[in-house]
N, C-alpha and C positions, 0 to 999 in steps of 0.2 A: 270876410274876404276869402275866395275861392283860391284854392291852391291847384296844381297840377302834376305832381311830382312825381308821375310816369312819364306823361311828356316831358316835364323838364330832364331827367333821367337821359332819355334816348336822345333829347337834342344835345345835351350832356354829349354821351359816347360819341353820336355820331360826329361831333368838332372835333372830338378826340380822334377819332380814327381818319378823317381828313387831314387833320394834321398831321399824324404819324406816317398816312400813308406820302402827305407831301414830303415830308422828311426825309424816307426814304427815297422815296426818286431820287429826290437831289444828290441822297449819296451816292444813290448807285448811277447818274448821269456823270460821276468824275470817271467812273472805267470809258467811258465816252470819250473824254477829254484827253486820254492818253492814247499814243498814236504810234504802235511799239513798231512802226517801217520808216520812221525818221530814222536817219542817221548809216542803214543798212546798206546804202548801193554802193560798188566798188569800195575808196578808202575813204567815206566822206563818213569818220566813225566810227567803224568797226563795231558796230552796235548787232545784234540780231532781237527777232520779234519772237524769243522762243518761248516756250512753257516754265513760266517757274512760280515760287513762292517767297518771300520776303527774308532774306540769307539763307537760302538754300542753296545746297551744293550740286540741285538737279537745273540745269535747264535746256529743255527737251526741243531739237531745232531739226532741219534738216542742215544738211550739209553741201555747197553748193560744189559742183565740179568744173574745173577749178575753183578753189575755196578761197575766200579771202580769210582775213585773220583769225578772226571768231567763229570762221566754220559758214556764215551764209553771206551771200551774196543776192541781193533782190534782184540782180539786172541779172544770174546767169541762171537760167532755169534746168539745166541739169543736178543730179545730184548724186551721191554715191553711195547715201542711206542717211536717216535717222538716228543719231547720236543724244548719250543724255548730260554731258558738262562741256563748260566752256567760259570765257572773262569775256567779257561784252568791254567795250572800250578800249582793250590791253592796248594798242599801241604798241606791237609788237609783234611776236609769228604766232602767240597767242599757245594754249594748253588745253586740256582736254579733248574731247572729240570721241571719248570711251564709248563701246558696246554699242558698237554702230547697227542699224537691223533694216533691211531691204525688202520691202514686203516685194518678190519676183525672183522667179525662177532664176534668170541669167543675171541680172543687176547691172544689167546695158545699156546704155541710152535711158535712161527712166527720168523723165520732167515733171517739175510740177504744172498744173494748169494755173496761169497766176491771177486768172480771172475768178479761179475760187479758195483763193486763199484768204484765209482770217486768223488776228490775232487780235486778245486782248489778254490784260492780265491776268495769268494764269490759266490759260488755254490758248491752244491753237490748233489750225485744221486747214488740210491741204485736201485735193484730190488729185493723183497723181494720172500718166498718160497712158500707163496698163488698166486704167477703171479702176484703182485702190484706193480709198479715203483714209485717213489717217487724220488720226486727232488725237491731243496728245494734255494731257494737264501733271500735276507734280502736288508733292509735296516737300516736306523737309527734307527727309533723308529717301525715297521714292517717286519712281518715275513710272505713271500710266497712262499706256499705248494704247489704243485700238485702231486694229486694221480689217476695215470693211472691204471685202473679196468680194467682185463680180461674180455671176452665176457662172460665167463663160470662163475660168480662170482656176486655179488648183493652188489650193492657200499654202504658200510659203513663206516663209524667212531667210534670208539670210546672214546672218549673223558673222561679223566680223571682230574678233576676238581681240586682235592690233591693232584696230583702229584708233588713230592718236594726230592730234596734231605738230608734234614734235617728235621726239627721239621715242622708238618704246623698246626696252631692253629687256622684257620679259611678258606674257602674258599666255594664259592657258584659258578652255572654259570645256566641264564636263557636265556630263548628264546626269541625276543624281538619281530623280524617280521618272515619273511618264510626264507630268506637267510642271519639271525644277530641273534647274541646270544652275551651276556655281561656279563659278571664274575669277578672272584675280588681273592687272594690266598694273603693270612699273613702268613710270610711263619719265619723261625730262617734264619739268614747270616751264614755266613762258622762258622766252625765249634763250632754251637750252639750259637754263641754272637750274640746279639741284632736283631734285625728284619730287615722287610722290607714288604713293601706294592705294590701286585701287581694288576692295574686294565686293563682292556681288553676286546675289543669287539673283536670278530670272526664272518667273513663275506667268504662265501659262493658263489661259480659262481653259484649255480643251487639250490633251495627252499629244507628243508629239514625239517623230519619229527623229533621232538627229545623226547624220556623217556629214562626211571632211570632202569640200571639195578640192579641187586640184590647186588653189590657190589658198589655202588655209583657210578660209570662210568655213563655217559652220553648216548645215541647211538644215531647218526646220521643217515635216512635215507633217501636215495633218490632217490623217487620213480619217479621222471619226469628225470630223467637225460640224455641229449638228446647227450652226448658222453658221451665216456669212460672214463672221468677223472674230477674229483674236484679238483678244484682250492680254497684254504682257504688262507686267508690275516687274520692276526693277528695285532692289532694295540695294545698297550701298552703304559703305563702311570703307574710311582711308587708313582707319587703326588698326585692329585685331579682324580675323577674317570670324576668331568667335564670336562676335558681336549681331552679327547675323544670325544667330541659333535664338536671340531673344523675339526676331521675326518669326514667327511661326507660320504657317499658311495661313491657317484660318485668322490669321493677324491681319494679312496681306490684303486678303478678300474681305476686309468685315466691312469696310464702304464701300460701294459699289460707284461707279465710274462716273453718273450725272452729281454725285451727292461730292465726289472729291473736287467739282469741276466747281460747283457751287460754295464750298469751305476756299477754294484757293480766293475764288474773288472776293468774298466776304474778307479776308485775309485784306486786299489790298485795299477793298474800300473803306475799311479801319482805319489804314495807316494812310490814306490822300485826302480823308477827311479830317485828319488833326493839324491842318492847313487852307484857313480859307483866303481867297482873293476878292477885289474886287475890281472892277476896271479892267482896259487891256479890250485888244481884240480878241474873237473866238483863235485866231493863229496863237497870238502872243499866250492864250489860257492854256491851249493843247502843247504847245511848248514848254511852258512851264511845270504842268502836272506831267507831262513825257519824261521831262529833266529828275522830277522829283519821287518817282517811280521807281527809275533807274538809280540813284543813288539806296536804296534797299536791297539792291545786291550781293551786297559786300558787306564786311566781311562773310564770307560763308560760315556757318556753324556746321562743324567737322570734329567735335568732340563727341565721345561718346555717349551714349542717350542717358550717365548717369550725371553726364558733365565734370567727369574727374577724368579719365582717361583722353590723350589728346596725341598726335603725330607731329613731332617734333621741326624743324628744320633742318637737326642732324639725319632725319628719315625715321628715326627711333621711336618708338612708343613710349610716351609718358604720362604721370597722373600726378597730378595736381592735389599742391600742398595748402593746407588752412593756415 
């Protein structure tokens, strides 16, 4: 009897990689099923479609002018800048809003176009009405910007150092080298109770120039900029502002901006596929995986990266006993 066990071999793999590749689709068609503009217009929610990752204390949205709770508003297309924390659902006047950044000279009138707006988890992207693109992905404890600048246009920032959605009773942000700046915002928790302490370096693809406008904003400029786009990494710390010295730059940069966008989804689609359904309409599915998304918000992890050090509720910095 004639055997073939090359052919059979390759008819072997190739089932196998039909099937793995079926596999994947499927998981990756649940970022499909989640529909992160439910819940966002006016108070029907307090939901936003911003950039984050699975308890993280980053997530990266614009801000609408005037803001509703959480900072965005679907139906108002003005904005005031690009912020990177906030409580999706609070039910309340909501917290965060830190380290707000306006890709535009004056930060006037600036809208989004909302016919090109996209999110899904763990990214999102706008193009704004000065011709600025802005897309934005996250991780745990960092937040990464890119702002693609028209030819016709002179790349700025402006950086809002107060920016908070509640009380802010302290906050500074200085320059340190050409492409790092380090700041710090004490800011009230939801709705006015107790505090929280925010530190932060901001790093830069391209050296920039930075003064004070007349209204304390910041401005970034940059005059070498050898493309059309800045790329800003945001590193964060609620404990000790040393904890940020374990970031290094070359720490900060060592993924590059398509490959974080790709680990963030991977991320989710982990955590939506340890839940299958079956039945339902395609509404009743995207509801469901929307719902079930958004419950991986919270608690945020704000301890620090050894997991023993942690910010108290007295304000205080503590570390954790065995």
């Amino acid at each position: 009897m004639k055997t073939y066990p090359f052919k059979s071999l390759r008819l072997f793999l190739l089932l196998t990689l039909l099937y793995c590749t079926g596999a994947n689709a499927q998981k990756n068609s649940l970022l499909d099923k989640v529909n992160l503009f439910i819940g966002t217009a006016a108070d029907y929610g307090q939901m936003t479609p911003g950039a984050t990752v699975p308890y993280s204390q980053i997530q990266i949205c614009p801000d609408s002018k005037p803001r509703q709770h959480p900072g965005y508003d679907y139906e108002v297309p003005t904005i005031s800048g690009f912020s990177i924390n906030r409580l999706s659902g609070v039910g309340g006047s909501g917290c965060g809003g830190n380290v707000s950044l306006m890709p535009d000279a004056t930060g006037k009138d600036i809208r989004l176009l909302k016919h090109t707006e996209q999110a899904t988890p763990g990214y999102y992207s706008v193009q704004l009405s000065n011709g600025v693109w802005f897309t934005a992905t996250a991780d745990r404890r960092m937040a990464a910007e890119r702002f693609s600048f028209p030819n016709t246009s002179e790349a700025v920032l402006l950086l809002n150092p107060r920016s908070a959605f509640d009380r802010i009773f302290d906050a500074d942000f200085q320059q340190k080298t050409s492409c790092m700046g380090q700041g710090f915002a004490e800011c009230a928790n939801t709705c006015g109770h107790g505090r929280y302490h925010l530190h932060y370096r901001l790093y830069t693809s391209s050296p920039f120039v930075l003064d004070t406008i007349e209204d304390g904003r910041k401005r970034l400029t940059f005059p070498e900029l050898s493309s059309r786009y800045v790329e800003v990494r945001i590193v964060v710390s609620t404990g000790l502002a040393d904890e940020l010295d374990n970031m290094t730059e070359q720490t900060v940069w060592r993924t590059d901006f398509s490959t974080m966008i790709e680990r963030a989804k991977r991320q989710w689609n982990q955590l939506l596929a340890t839940v299958e359904i079956e039945g339902g309409t395609t509404d009743q599915q995207t509801i469901f995986y929307t719902s079930l998304y958004r419950t991986f918000h919270s608690p945020f992890q704000v301890t620090d990266r050894s997991f023993r050090k942690y910010l108290g509720t007295d304000g205080n910095v503590h570390e954790a006993k065995d």
